[in-house]
NURO-922738 format. One line per 5 residues: for each residue x, y, z of N, C-alpha, C. Coordinates in steps of 0.05 Angstrom, whole numbers, plus 32768, in hexadecimal, padded with zeros to 4 digits. Layout:
<nodes>
X,Y,Z,X,Y,Z,X,Y,Z | ...
</nodes>
This chain:
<nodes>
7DA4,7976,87F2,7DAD,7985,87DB,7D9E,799F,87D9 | 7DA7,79B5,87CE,7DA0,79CC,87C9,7D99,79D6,87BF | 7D76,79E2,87C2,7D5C,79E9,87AA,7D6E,79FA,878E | 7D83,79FD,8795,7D8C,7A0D,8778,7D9B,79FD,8770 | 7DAB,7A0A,8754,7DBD,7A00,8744,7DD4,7A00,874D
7DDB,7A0D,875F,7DFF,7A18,8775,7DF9,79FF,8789 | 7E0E,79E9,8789,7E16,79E1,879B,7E19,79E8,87AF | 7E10,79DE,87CF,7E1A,79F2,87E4,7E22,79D7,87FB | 7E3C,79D9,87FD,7E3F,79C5,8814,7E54,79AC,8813 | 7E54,79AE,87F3,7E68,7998,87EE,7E8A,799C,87E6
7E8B,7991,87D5,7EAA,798C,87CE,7EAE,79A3,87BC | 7EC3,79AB,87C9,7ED1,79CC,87B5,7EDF,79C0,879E | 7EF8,79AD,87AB,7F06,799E,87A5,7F0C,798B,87BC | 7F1F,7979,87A4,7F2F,7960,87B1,7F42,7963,87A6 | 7F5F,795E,87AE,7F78,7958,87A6,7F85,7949,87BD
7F98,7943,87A9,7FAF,792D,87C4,7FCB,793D,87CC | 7FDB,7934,87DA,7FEF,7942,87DF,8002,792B,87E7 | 8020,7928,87E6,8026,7911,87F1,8044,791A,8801 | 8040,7927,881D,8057,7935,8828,805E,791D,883C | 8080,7924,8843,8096,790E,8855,808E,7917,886A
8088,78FC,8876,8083,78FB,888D,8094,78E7,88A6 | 8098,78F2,88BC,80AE,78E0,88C9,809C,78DF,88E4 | 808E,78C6,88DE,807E,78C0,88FE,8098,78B7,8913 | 8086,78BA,8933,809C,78A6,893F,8095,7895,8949 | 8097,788B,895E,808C,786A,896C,8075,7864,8978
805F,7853,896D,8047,7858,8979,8048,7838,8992 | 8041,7838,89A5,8046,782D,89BA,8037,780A,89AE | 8037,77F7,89BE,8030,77DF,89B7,800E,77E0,89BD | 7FF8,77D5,89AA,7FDE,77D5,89A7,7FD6,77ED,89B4 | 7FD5,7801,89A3,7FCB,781B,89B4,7FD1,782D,8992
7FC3,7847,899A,7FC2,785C,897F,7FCC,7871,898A | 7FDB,787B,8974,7FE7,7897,8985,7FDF,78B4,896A | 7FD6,78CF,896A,7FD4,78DD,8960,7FF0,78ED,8962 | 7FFF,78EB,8943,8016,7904,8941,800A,7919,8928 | 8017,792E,8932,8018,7948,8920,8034,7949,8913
8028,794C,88F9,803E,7958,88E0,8034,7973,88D3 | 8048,7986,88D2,8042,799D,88CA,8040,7996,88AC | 802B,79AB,8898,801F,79A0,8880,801D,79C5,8879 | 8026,79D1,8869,8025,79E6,885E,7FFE,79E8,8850 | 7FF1,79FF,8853,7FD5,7A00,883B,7FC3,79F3,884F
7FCA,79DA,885F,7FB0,79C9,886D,7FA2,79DD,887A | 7F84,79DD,8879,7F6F,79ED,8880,7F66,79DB,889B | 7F5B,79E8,88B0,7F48,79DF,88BB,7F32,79D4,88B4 | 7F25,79E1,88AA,7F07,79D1,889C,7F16,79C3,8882 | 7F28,79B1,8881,7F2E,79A2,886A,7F27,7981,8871
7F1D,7975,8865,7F19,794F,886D,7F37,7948,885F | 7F38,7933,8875,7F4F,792F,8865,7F4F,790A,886D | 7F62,7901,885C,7F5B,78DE,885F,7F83,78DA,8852 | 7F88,78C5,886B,7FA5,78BE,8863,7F9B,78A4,884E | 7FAC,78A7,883C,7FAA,7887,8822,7FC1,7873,882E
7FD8,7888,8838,7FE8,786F,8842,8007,787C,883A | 8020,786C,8840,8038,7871,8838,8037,785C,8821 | 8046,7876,8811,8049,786D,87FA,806E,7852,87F3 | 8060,7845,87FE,807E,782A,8800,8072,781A,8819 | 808A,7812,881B,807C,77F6,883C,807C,7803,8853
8066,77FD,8859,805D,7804,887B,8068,77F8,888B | 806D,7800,88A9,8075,77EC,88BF,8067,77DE,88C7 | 8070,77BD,88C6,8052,77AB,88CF,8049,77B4,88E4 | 8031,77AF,88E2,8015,77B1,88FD,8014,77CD,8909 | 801A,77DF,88F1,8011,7802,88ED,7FFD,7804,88D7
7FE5,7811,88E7,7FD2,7821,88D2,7FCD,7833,88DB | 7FC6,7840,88C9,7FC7,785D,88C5,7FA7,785E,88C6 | 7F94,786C,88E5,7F78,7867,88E4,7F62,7882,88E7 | 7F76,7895,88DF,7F6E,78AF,88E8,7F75,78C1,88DB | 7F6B,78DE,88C9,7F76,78F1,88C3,7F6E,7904,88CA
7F6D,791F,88D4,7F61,7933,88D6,7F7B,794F,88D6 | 7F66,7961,88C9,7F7A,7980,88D1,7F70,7981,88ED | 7F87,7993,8901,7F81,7991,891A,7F89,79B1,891E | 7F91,79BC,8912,7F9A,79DF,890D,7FAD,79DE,88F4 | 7F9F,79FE,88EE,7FB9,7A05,88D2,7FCF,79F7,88D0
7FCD,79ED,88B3,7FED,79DE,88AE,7FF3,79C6,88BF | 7FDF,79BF,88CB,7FE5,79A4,88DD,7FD2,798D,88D7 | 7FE8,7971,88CD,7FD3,795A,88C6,7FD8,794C,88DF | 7FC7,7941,88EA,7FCA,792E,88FF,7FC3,7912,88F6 | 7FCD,7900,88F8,7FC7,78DC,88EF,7FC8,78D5,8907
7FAF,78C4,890D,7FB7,78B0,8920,7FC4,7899,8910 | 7FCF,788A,8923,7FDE,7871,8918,7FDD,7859,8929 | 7FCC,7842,8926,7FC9,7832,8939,7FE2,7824,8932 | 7FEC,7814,8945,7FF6,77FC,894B,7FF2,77DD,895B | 7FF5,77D2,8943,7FE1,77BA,894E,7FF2,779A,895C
8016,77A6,895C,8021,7790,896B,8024,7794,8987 | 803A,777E,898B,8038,777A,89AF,804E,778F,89BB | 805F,77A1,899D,8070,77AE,89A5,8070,77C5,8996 | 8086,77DC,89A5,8083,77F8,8996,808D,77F2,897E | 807A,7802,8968,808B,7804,894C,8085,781F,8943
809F,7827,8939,809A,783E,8927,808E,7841,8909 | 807C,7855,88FF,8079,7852,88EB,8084,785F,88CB | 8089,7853,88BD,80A1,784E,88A3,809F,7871,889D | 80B5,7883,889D,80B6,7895,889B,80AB,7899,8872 | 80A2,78B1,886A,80AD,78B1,8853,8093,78BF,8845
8086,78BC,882B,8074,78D0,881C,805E,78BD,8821 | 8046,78CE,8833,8029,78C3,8832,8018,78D4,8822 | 8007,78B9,880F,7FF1,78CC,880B,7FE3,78D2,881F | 7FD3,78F3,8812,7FBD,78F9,8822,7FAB,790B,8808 | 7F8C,7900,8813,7F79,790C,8800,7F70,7925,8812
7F6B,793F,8805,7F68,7955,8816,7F48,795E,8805 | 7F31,795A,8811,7F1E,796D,8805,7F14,797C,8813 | 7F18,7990,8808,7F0E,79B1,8807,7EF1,79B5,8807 | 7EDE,79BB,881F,7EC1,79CC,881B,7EBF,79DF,8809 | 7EA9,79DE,87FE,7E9C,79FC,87EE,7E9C,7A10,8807
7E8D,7A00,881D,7E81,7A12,8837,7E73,7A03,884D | 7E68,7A06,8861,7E6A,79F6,886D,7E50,79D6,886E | 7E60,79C7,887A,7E51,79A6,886B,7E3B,79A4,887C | 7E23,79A0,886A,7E09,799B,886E,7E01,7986,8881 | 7DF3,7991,8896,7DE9,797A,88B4,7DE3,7961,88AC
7DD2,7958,8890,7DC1,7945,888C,7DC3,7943,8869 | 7DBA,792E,8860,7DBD,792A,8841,7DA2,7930,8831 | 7D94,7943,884A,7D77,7949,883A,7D81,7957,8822
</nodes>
């Protein structure tokens, strides 16, 4: 933490966003990374999928979020049956937080 009163390093903000998303078929026990274009997504943004908002396709999770370039969310999506399944198209959350600046090496 930071000998002054100015925060430096943490959370600007947090908000959520919950945009349609149409994955396609992730192969049988294996993870696949797709890109969905996302208007505002920053590079230096964290980001964490919460999930589709309704029913998932069995033996799909969702185990990965990251920005991977402007406007691009990438999810991995494992699949954990013996066969391909696609996963349930439709509104995922996603929590997006925003740096002040850039995040501190260590929690000294």
């Amino acid at each position: 933490m930071s000998s002054t009163t100015i925060t430096r390093g943490n959370s600007h903000e947090t908000f959520y966003i919950q945009p349609s998303l149409t994955p396609t078929a992730v192969s049988a026990n294996t993870t696949a990374a797709q890109n969905f274009t996302v208007p505002g997504l920053l590079t230096t943004d964290l980001v964490n999928c919460w999930g589709l908002n309704g029913s998932q396709a069995a033996g799909i999770v969702a185990v990965e979020a990251d920005v991977t370039a402007a406007n691009t969310l990438t999810i991995q999506f494992g699949n954990l049956t013996s066969g391909s399944v696609t996963p349930t198209a439709g509104s995922y959350t996603i929590e997006v937080v925003r740096l002040e600046g850039p995040a501190p090496t260590n929690a000294a």
